[in-house]
C-alpha positions as CSV (number, residue, x, y, z in Angstrom):
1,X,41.7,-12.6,37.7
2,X,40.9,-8.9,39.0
3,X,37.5,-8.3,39.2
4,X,36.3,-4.9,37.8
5,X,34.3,-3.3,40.7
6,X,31.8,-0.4,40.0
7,X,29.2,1.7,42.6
8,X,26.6,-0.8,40.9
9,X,28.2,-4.2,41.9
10,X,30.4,-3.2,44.6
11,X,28.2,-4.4,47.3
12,X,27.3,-8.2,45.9
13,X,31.2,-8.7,45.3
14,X,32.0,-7.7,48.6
15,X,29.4,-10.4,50.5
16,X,31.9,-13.2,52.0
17,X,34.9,-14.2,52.6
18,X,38.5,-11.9,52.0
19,X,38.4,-9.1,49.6
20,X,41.3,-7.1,48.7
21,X,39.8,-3.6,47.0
22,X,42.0,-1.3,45.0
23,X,41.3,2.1,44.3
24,X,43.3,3.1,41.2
25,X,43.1,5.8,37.9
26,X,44.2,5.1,34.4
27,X,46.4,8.2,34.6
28,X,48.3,7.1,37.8
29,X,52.0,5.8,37.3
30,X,51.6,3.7,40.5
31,X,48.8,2.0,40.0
32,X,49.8,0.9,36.7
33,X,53.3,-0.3,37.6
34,X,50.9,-2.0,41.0
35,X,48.5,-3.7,38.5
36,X,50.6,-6.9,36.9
37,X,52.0,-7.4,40.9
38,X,48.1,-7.3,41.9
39,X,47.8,-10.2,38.7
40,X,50.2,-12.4,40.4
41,X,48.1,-12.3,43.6
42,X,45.2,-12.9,41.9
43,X,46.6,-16.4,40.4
44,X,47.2,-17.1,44.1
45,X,43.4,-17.7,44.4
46,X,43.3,-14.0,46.6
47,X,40.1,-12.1,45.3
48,X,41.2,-8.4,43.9
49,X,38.8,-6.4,42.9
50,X,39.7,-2.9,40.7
51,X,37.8,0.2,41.9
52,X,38.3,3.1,39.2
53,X,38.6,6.3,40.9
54,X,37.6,8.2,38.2
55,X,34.3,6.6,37.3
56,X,33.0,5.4,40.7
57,X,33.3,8.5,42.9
58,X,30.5,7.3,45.6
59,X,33.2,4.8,46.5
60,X,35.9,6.9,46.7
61,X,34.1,9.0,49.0
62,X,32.5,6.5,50.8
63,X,36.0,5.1,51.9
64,X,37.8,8.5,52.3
65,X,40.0,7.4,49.2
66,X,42.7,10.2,48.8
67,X,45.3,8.7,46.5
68,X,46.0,6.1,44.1
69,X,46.9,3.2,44.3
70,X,45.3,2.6,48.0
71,X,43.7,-1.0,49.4
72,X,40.9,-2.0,51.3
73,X,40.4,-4.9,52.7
74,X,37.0,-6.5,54.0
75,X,35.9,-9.8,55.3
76,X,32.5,-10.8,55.0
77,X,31.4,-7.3,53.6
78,X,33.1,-5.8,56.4
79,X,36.1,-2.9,56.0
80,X,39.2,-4.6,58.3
81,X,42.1,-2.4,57.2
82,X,42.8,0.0,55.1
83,X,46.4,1.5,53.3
84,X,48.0,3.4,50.4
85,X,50.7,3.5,48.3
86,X,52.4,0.7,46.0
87,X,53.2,-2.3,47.9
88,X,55.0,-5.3,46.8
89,X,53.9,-8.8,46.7
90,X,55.0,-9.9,49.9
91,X,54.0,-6.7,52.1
92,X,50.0,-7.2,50.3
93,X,50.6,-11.3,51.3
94,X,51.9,-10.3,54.7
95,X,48.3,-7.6,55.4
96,X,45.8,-10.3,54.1
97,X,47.3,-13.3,56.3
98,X,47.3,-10.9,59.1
99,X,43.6,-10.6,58.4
């Protein structure tokens, strides 16, 4: 399951463990052809969340988001790395066992 994070519940979503945060728009060809490869993590008992770009602007300038689709990763409500660009499923496995 993706989760659907906004400005209003980003902050109790992020609180422990490993999250993996991505920034997407509904009119952005990457992100949608990233989405059903972000499903298949999520089956994998990894926590996605979905940040809309378009309707949660605080976030993308809190995080310096520039273009879509790009990750951030935190552990225990902590930002530990950061990326962009579509990634397949074993380069997004590879960054959160690194972490």
């Amino acid at each position: 399951m993706i989760h659907n994070i906004t400005d209003k519940n980003f902050s109790l979503n992020i609180k422990e463990g490993i999250q993996l945060l991505t920034f997407t728009a509904p009119w952005c060809g990457y992100c949608n052809r990233q989405k059903p490869i972000l499903e298949e993590l999520s089956k994998n008992n990894i926590w996605i969340g979905d940040v809309n770009g378009d309707e949660n602007p605080h976030l993308v300038t809190k995080y310096s988001i520039q273009a879509f689709p790009s990750f951030v990763l935190f552990k225990d409500g902590k930002e530990i790395n950061s990326f962009r660009g579509m990634r397949s499923k074993d380069e997004l496995m590879s960054i959160i066992n690194r972490n």
